[in-house]
C-alpha positions as CSV (number, residue, x, y, z in Angstrom):
1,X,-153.9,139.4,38.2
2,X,-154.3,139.2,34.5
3,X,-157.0,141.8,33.1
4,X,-159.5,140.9,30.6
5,X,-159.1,143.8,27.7
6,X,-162.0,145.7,27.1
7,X,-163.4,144.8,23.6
8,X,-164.6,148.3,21.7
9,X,-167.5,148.6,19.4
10,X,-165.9,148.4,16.3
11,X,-164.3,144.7,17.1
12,X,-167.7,143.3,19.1
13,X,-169.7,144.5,16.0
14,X,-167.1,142.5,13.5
15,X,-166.9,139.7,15.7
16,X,-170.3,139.4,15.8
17,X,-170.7,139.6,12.0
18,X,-168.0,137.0,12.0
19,X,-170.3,134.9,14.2
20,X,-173.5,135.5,12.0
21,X,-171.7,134.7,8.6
22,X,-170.6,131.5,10.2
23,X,-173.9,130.4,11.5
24,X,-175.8,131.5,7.7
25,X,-173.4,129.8,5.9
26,X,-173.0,126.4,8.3
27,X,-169.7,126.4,9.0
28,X,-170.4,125.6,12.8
29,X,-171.3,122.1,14.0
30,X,-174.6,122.0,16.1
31,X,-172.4,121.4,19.5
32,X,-170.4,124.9,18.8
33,X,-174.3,126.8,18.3
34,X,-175.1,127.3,22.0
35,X,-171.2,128.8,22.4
36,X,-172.1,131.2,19.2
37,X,-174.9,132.2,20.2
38,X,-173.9,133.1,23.8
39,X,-171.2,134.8,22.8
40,X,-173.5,136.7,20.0
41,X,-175.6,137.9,23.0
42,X,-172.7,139.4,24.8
43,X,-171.7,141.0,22.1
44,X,-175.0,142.4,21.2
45,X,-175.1,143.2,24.8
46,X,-171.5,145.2,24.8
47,X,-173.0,147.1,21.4
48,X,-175.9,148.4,22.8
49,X,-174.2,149.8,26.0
50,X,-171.3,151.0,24.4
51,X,-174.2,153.1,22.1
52,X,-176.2,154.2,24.8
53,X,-173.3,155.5,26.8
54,X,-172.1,157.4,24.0
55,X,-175.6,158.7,23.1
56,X,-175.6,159.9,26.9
57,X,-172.1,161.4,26.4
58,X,-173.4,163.6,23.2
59,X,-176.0,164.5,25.1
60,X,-174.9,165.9,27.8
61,X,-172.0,167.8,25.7
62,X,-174.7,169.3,23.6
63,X,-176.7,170.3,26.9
64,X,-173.5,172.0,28.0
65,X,-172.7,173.8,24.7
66,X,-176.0,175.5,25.1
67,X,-175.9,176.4,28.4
């Protein structure tokens, strides 16, 4: 079975710049946008989890140091 590889923050986030520069400066054709924008979403989608779980993990490490 071949494994998708986890994407980390740092390449989501410049992928998704990638996606925006693209769309501002109309290099895609209008039957690539709904593929862009989909793929913006999960990008946006992997971001914001990726932050949340990390604010979750600094949390709870600072709850430990002052326990």
């Amino acid at each position: 079975m071949n494994k998708k590889k986890e994407i980390n923050y740092t390449e989501a986030f410049d992928e998704l710049q990638q996606i925006v520069e693209e769309i501002e400066e109309g290099e895609i054709s209008v039957d690539e946008l709904a593929a862009k924008v989909k793929r913006a979403s999960e990008l946006i989608r992997i971001c914001r989890t990726k932050l949340t779980t990390t604010e979750e993990d600094v949390n709870t490490i600072l709850k430990e140091l002052e326990e």
